[in-house]
SETOR-175735 format. One record per residue: x, y, z of N, C-alpha, C in turn; residue in three letters. Coordinates in steps of 0.05 Angstrom, whole numbers, padded with zeros to 5 digits, always signed. Example, Ala and Ser with C-alpha at 12.3 -4.5 7.8 and 13.67 -1.06 7.14 Angstrom:
2
+00264-00114+00156+00246-00090+00156+00264-00066+00156ALA +00257-00045+00142+00273-00021+00143+00258+00001+00157SER 
END
This chain:
165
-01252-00971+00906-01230-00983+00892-01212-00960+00881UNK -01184-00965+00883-01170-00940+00876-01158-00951+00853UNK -01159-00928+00828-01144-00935+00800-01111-00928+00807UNK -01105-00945+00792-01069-00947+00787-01055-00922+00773UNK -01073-00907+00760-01065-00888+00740-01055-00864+00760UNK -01083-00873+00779-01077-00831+00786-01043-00826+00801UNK -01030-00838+00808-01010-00829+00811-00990-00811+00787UNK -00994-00833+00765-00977-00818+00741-00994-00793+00724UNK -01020-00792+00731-01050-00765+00721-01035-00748+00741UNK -01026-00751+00771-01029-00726+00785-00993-00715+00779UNK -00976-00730+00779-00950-00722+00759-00953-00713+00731UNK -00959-00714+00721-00973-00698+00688-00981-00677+00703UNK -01007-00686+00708-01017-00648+00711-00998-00634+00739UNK -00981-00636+00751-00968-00630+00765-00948-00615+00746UNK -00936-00628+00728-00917-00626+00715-00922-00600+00683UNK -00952-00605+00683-00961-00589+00665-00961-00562+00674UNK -00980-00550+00713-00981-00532+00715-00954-00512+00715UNK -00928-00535+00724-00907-00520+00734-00889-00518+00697UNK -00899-00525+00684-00883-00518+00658-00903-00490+00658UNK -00932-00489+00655-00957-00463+00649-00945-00434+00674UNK -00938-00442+00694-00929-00425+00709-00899-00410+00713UNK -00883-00426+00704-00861-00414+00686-00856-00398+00671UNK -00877-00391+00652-00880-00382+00631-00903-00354+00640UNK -00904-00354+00661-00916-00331+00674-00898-00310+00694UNK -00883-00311+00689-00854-00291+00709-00858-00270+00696UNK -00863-00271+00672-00858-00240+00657-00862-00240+00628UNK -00865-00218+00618-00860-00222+00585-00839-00233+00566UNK -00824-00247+00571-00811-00262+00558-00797-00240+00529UNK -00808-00238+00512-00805-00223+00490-00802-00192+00496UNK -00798-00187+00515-00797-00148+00514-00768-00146+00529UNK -00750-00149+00522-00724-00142+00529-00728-00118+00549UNK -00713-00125+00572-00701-00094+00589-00678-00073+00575UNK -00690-00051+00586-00674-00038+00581-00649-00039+00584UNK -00620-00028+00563-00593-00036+00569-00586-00003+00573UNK -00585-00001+00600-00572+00030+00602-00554+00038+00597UNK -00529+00017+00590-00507+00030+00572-00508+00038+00539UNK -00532+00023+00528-00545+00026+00499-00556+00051+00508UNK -00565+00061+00523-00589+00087+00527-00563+00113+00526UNK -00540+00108+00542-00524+00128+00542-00502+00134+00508UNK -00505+00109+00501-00496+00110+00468-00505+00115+00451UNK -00528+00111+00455-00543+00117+00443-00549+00149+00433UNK -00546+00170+00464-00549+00195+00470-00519+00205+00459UNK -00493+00188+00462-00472+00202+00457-00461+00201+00430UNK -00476+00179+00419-00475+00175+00391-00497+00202+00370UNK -00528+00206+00390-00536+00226+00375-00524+00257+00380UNK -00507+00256+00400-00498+00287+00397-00469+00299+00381UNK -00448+00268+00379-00427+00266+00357-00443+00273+00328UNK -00458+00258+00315-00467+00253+00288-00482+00280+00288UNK -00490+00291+00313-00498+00317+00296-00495+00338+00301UNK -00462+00345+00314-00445+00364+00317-00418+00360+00302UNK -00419+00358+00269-00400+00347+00262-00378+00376+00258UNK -00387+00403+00251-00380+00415+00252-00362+00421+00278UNK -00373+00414+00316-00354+00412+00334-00331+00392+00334UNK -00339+00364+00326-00316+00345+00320-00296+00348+00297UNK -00296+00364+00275-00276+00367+00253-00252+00367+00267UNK -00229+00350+00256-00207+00356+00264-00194+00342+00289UNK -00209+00335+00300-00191+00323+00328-00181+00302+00336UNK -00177+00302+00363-00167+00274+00373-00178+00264+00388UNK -00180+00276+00404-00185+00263+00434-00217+00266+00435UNK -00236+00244+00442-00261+00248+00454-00262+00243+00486UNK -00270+00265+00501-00265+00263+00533-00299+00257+00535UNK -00301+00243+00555-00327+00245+00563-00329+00248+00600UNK -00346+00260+00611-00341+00266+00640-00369+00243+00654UNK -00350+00224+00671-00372+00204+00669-00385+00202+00697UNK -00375+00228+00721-00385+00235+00737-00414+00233+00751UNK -00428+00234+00733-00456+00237+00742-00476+00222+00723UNK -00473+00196+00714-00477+00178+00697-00493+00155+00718UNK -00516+00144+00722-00530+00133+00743-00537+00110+00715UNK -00539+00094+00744-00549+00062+00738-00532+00048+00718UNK -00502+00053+00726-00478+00036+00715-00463+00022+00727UNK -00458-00006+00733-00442-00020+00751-00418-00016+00740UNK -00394-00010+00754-00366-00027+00740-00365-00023+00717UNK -00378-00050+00716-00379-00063+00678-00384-00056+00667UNK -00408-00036+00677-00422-00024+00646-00419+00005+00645UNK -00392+00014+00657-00378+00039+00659-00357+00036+00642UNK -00345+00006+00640-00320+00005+00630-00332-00002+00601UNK -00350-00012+00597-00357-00030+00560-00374-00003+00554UNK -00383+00021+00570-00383+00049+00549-00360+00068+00548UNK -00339+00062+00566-00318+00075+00553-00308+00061+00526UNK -00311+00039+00535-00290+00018+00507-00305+00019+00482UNK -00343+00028+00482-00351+00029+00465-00342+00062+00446UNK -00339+00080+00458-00326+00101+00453-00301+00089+00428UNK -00296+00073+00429-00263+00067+00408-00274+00071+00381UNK -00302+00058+00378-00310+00065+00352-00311+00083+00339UNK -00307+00110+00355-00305+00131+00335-00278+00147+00325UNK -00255+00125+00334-00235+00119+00314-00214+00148+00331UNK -00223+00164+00356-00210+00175+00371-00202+00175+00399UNK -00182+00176+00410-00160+00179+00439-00192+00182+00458UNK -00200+00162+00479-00213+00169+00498-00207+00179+00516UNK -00207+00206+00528-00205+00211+00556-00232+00206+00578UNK -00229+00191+00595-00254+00192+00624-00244+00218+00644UNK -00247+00233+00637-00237+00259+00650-00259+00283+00654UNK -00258+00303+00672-00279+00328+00679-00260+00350+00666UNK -00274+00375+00659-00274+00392+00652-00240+00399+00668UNK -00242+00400+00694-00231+00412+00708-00193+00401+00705UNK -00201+00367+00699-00177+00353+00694-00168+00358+00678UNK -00177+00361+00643-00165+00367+00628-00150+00396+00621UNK -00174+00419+00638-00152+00431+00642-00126+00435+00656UNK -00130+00417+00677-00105+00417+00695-00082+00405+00679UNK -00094+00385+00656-00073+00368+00647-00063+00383+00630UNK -00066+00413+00615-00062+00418+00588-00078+00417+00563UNK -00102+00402+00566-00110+00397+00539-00139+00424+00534UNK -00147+00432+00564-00157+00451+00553-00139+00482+00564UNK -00140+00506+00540-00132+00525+00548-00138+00550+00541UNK -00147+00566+00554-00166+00586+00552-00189+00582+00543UNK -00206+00569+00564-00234+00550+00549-00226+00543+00523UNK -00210+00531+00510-00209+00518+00489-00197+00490+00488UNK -00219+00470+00472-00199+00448+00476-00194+00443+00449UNK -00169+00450+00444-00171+00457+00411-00166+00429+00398UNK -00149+00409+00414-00157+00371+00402-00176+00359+00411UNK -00199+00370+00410-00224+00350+00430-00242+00363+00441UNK -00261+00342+00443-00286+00353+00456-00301+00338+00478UNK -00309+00357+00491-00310+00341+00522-00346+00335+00516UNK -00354+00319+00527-00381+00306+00525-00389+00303+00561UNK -00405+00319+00566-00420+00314+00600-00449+00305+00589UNK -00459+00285+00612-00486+00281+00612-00490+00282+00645UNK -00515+00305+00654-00515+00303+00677-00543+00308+00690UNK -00548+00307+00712-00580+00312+00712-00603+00282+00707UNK -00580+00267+00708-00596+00245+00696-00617+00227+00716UNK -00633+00220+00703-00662+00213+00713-00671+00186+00693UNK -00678+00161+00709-00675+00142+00698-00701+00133+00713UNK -00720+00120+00696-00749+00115+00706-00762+00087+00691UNK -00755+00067+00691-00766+00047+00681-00756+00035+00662UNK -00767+00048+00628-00752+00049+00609-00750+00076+00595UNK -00745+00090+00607-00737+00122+00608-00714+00135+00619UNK -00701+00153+00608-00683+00163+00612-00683+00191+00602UNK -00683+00212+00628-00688+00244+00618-00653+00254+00631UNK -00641+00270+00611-00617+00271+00615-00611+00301+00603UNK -00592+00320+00613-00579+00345+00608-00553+00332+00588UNK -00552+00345+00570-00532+00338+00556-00508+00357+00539UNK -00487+00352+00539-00463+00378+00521-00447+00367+00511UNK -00441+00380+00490-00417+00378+00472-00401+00399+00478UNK -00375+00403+00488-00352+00417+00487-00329+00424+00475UNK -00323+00450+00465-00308+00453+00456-00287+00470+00462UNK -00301+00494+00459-00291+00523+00475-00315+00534+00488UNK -00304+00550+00499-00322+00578+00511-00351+00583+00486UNK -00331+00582+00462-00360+00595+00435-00352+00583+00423UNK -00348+00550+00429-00355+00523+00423-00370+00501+00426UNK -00392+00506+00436-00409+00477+00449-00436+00482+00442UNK -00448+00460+00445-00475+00460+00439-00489+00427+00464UNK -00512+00452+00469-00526+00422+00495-00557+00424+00484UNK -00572+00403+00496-00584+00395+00504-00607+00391+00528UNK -00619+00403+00537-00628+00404+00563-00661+00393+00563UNK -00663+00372+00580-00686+00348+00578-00687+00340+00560UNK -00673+00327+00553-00677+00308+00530-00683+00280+00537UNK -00702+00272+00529-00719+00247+00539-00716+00227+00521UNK -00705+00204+00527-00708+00174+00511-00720+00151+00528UNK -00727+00138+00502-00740+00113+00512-00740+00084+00505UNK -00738+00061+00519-00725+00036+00499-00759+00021+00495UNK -00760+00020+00472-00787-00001+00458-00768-00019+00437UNK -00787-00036+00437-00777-00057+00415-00759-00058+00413UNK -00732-00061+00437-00712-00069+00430-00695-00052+00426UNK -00697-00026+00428-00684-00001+00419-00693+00026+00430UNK -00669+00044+00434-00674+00066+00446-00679+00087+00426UNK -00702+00106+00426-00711+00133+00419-00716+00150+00429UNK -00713+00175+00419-00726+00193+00427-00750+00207+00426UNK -00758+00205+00457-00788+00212+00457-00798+00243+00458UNK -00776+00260+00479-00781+00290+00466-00756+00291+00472UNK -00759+00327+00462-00734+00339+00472-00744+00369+00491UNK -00719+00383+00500-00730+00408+00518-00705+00421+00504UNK -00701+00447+00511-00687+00472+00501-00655+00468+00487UNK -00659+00471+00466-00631+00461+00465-00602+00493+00462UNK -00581+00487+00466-00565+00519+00461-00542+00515+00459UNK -00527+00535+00440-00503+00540+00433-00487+00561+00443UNK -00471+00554+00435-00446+00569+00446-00419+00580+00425UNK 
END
């Protein structure tokens, strides 16, 4: 004799496994990494603590050449995040600005050019060469400098040699 039920028993538990299996794609709660947070993160810690290179200027150039794992979009919302620090953006290379005038005799005496290059992007890691520009015996870099995104947020995990100019 067949019961009436099991049709609507095998819809429940049908319906149960595929809600239990849903909920198995992934960690839910551990956010991916935002690689344009990872690069602001990096360009924000080399402004705030080269205040002595930034005194005085205008223009922040950043050379966005060699910048990996940015679509489009997320090329254009880290230039535009750049506005926040209340100075003229240039997306320009070393080589442009001098062509344009703004630097002259290795000096860019309204601005400072910002390269990140070398970059190496591994999961939730990011090992990156980094500079601040100014003049010739104006800059200060960075070299392997390693971050990492946990909990929602990017840190730094080491650093490698850093030098002035």
């Amino acid at each position: 004799m067949k019961n009436r039920n099991t049709p609507h028993l095998l819809v429940l538990i049908m319906t149960t496994l595929a809600i239990m299996l849903s909920g198995c794609t992934g960690n839910s709660s551990k956010a991916a990494p935002d690689i344009v947070a990872g690069y602001q993160f990096i360009i924000d810690m080399l402004i705030t603590s080269n205040s002595n290179l930034t005194e005085g200027i205008e223009y922040l150039a950043i050379d966005t050449t060699n910048l990996q794992g940015l679509s489009p979009d997320d090329h254009s919302k880290l230039i535009q995040s750049l506005d926040q620090y209340k100075w003229k953006v240039l997306n320009k290379t070393y080589t442009q600005l001098e062509s344009e005038g703004f630097i002259t005799d290795t000096y860019f005496e309204k601005g400072v050019l910002i390269t990140i290059k070398d970059v190496r992007i591994s999961g939730s890691k990011m090992t990156v060469n980094v500079s601040l520009f100014r003049g010739g015996l104006a800059a200060q870099g960075l070299d392997d400098l390693e971050i990492g995104f946990k909990d929602g947020q990017w840190n730094v995990l080491k650093t490698g040699p850093t030098w002035v100019a």
